[in-house]
Every structure is written in structure tokens, then in C-alpha cells.
C-alpha positions as CSV (number, residue, x, y, z in Angstrom):
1,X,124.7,30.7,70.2
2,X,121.1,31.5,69.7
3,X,118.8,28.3,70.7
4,X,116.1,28.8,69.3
5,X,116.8,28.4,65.3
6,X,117.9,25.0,66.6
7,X,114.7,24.6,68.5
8,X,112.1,25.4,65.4
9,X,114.5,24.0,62.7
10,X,113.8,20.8,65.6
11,X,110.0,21.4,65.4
12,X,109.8,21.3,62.1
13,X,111.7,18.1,61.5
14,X,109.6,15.7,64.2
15,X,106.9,17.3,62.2
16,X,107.5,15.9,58.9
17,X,108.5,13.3,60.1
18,X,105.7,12.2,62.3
19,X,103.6,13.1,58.7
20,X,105.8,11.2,56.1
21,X,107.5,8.5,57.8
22,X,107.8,5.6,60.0
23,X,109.8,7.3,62.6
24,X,110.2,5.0,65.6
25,X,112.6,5.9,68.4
26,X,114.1,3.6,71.5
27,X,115.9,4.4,74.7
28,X,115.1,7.9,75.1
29,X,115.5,7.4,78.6
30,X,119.1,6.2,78.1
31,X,120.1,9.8,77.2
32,X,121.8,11.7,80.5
33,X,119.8,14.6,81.0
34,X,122.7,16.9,81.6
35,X,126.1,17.2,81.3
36,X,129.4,16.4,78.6
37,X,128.1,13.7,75.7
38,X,130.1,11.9,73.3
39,X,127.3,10.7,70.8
40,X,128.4,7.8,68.6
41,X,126.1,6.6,65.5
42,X,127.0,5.1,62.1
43,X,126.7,7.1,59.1
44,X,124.8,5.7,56.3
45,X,122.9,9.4,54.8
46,X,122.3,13.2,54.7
47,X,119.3,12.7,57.0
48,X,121.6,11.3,59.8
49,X,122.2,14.3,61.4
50,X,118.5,15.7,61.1
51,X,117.3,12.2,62.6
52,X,119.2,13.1,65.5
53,X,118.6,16.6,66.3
54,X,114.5,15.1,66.0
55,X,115.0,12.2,68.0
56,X,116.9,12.9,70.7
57,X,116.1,15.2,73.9
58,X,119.0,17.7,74.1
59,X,120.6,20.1,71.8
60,X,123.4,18.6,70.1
61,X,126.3,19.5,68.4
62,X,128.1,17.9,65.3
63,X,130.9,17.8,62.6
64,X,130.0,18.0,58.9
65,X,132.2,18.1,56.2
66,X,133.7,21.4,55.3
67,X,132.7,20.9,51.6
68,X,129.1,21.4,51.9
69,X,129.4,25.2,53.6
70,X,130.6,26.4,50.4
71,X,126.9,26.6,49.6
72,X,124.9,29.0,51.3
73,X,121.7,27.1,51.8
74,X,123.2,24.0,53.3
75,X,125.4,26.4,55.4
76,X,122.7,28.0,56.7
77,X,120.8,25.0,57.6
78,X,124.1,23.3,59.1
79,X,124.7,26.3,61.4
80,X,120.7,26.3,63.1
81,X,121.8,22.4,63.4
82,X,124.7,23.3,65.2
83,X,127.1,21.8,62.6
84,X,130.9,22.6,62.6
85,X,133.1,22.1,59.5
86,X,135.4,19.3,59.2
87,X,138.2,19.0,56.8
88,X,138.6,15.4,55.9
89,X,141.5,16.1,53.6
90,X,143.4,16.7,56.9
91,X,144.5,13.4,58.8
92,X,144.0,15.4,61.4
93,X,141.7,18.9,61.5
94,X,142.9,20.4,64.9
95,X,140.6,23.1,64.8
96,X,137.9,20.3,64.7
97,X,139.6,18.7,67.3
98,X,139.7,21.4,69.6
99,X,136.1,22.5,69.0
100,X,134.5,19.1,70.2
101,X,136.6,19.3,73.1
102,X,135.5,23.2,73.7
103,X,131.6,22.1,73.3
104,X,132.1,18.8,75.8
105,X,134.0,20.9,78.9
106,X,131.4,23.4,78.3
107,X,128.8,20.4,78.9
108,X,127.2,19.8,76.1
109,X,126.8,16.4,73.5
110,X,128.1,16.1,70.3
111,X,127.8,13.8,67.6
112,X,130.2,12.1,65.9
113,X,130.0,9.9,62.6
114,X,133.2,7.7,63.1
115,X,133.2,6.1,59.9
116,X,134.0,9.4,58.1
117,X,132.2,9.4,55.8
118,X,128.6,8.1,54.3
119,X,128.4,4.1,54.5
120,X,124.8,2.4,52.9
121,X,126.0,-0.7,52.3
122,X,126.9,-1.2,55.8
123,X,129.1,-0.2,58.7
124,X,132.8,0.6,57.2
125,X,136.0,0.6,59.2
126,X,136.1,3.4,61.9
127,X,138.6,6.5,61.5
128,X,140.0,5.7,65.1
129,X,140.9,9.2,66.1
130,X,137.6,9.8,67.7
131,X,138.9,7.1,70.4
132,X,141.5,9.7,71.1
133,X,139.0,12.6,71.3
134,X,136.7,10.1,73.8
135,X,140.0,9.5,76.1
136,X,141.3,12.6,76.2
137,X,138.2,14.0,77.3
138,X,136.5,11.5,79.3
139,X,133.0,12.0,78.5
140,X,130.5,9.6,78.8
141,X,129.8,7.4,75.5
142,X,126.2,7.3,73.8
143,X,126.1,5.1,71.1
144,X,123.7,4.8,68.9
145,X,122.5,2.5,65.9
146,X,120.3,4.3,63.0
147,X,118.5,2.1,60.2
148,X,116.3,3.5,57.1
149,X,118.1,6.5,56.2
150,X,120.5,4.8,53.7
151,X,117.7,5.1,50.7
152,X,117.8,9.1,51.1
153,X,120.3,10.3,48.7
154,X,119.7,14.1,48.4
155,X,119.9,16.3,51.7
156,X,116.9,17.6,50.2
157,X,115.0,14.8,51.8
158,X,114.7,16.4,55.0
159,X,111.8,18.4,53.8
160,X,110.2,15.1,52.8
161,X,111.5,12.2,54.8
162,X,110.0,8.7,54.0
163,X,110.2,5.3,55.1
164,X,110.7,3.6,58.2
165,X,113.7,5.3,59.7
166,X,114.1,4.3,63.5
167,X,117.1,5.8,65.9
168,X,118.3,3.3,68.6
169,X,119.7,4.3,71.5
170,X,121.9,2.0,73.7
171,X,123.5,2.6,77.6
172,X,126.1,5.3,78.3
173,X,129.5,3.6,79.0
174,X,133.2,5.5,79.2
175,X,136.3,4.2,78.3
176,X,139.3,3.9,81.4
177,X,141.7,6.9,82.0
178,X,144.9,6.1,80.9
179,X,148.0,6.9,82.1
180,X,150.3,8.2,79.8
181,X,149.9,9.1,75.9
182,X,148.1,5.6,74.9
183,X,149.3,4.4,71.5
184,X,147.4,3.7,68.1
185,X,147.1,0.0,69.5
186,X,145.2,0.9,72.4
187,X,143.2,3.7,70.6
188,X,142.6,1.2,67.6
189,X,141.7,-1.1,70.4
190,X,138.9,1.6,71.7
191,X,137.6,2.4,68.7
192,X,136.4,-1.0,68.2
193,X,134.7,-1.3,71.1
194,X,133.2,1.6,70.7
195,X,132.0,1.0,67.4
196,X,131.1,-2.8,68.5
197,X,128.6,-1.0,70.9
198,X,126.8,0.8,67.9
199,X,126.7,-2.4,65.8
200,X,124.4,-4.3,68.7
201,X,122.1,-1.5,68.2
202,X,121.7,-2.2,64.2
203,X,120.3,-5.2,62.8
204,X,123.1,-8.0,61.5
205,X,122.9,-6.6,57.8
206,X,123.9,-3.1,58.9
207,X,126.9,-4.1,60.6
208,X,129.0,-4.8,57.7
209,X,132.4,-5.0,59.2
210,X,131.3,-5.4,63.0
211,X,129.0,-8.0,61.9
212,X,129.8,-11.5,63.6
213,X,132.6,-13.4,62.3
214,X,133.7,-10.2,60.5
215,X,137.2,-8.2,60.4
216,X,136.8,-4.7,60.8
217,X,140.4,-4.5,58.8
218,X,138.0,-4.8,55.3
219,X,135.8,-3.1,53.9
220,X,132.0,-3.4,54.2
221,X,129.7,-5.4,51.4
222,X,127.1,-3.5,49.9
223,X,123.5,-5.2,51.4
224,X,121.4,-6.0,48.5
């Protein structure tokens, strides 16, 4: 893959927004410098994904719908961020599957959105099979908590991005090895935990079903 459309597409995008936004980042230092990276962040807009590839130090890698490559533009601008389609009509999409575990033994971090899809009103119940991706490949776990995108609709907005977004980043952790095929209780297990860790990073009215006192069986209320 070449780098370096991923490296001026990443230029571009501190640029605007160091000149329209708030843009505040913590914990860059938290971020392992080399090796296999299983990034976990909650999903709330388009401008996810482009937050990351601005705010963090490596080249990452990440799943987007397959939908949006059916146009050219947002194809073209998913490829140079090192996006890889994902059928969500699949319960599971093994090519998907097998292509974050290709990028991680080849070293390299990749993102993942575990709620599935886009949540605004709050952390949403976790798809659990990215617990099974994190144990069967025992990578080390980045979570990370991401506040202000949720008023960008349009993934337009990347070209203009305003507001004070901020990207925190929390302490690598992995999960145990274990022994034998684990089943969906332990996985469901795991990816509670996992997702637990991403909702300290957020401030209580982004954790919607993480949030204290909360059951991550329901759905999340909209904050007002």
C-alpha cells in the first residue's frame, strides 16, 4: 500500500482542523509506538474515522461499511484512509474478519467501531464479535473515548470540521488467552469490559448504556 496518500490526506486533516476547530487530544503517549493494535473507540459520526487518522501517531487501518464504496468519491477518500469494506448485512463478514487479522500479524493498528453502527445519543450496546477478533488475535487493546463529533451529520464535514471535538486516549490492556473455543458468555463478557474501558474515557452523558447504574442489554437515550 502506498503511504503516502494516507500521509497528505493526514496533513490536510490536522490542518483544518487546527483552523476550524477545538481539536484537543490526550494520551498520545499511551499509543505503543510499534507493533499489532487493536484500536477501540465509540462511534457517534462520519468524522470519527478522520479524527483518528489526525490524532493519532501511526497509520491506522479501519472497517467502514461496504455501502458507502458504491460511490466513487467516498471510495476514494476511504481507500487513502486505509478503510476496508464491511458488510453489516452479514452476522458475520469473514472476509472482514480475516483482513483485521491479516493487518494485526502484519503489525499494524486497526480501528474498530464496536457499536456497529453511528450512536449520537450515546454509547449503544456493543456487536460482541470484535471480543472474538481481540482473543483470537491477542493484540494489545487501545481504547479510546471521542466527544464533539456527534453534531457532524454529513461526511462532507471533514473539509470543514467545527466545534470542540477532543480524542481521548486511555492505557493499552489485553484480554487473557484462553484455552479452548471461549463461548458467547465469555466473549459477551469481554466485550463489556472492553467497551467499559472506552466509556471512562467519555464524559457520563456519552456513556449511554455503560453509563453507571446502566444495563448494556438496552438501548441508549438520546442526550438532549
Amino acid at each position: 500500500m502506498n503511504d503516502l496518500p494516507f500521509y497528505a490526506c493526514r496533513l490536510l486533516q490536522r490542518a483544518t482542523l487546527k483552523l476550524f476547530a477545538k481539536w484537543e487530544v490526550v494520551g498520545r503517549e499511551n499509543i505503543p509506538p510499534m507493533g499489532p493494535l487493536i484500536i477501540i473507540a465509540n462511534h457517534q459520526s462520519n468524522m470519527d474515522p478522520p479524527m483518528l487518522v489526525a490524532s493519532l501517531t501511526r497509520r491506522i487501518q479501519f472497517l467502514a461499511k461496504s455501502t458507502v464504496f458504491s460511490n466513487f468519491i467516498t471510495r476514494w477518500l476511504l481507500s487513502m484512509y486505509g478503510a476496508f469494506p464491511l458488510d453489516r448485512e452479514k452476522d458475520v463478514d469473514i472476509a472482514a474478519y480475516r483482513w483485521v487479522l491479516s493487518q494485526l500479524r502484519e503489525g499494524k493498528p486497526v480501528v474498530l467501531f464496536p457499536e456497529g453502527t453511528r450512536s449520537p445519543g450515546g454509547m449503544i450496546k456493543a456487536k460482541s464479535g470484535f471480543a472474538q477478533i481481540a482473543l483470537h488475535a491477542q493484540a494489545p487493546i487501545l481504547p479510546i473515548g471521542i466527544t464533539g463529533t456527534e453534531t457532524m451529520g454529513s461526511w462532507t464535514r471533514v473539509f470543514f470540521p467545527t466545534g470542540k471535538l477532543k480524542i481521548n486516549i486511555g492505557t493499552v490492556f489485553s484480554l487473557p488467552d484462553v484455552q479452548g473455543k471461549p463461548n458467547k458468555e465469555i466473549i459477551d463478557s469481554f466485550a463489556d469490559m472492553i467497551m467499559d474501558r472506552v466509556a471512562q474515557l467519555l464524559p457520563e452523558d456519552y456513556r449511554g448504556v455503560y453509563g453507571k447504574g446502566k444495563d448494556a442489554s438496552t438501548v441508549a437515550p438520546k442526550r438532549r
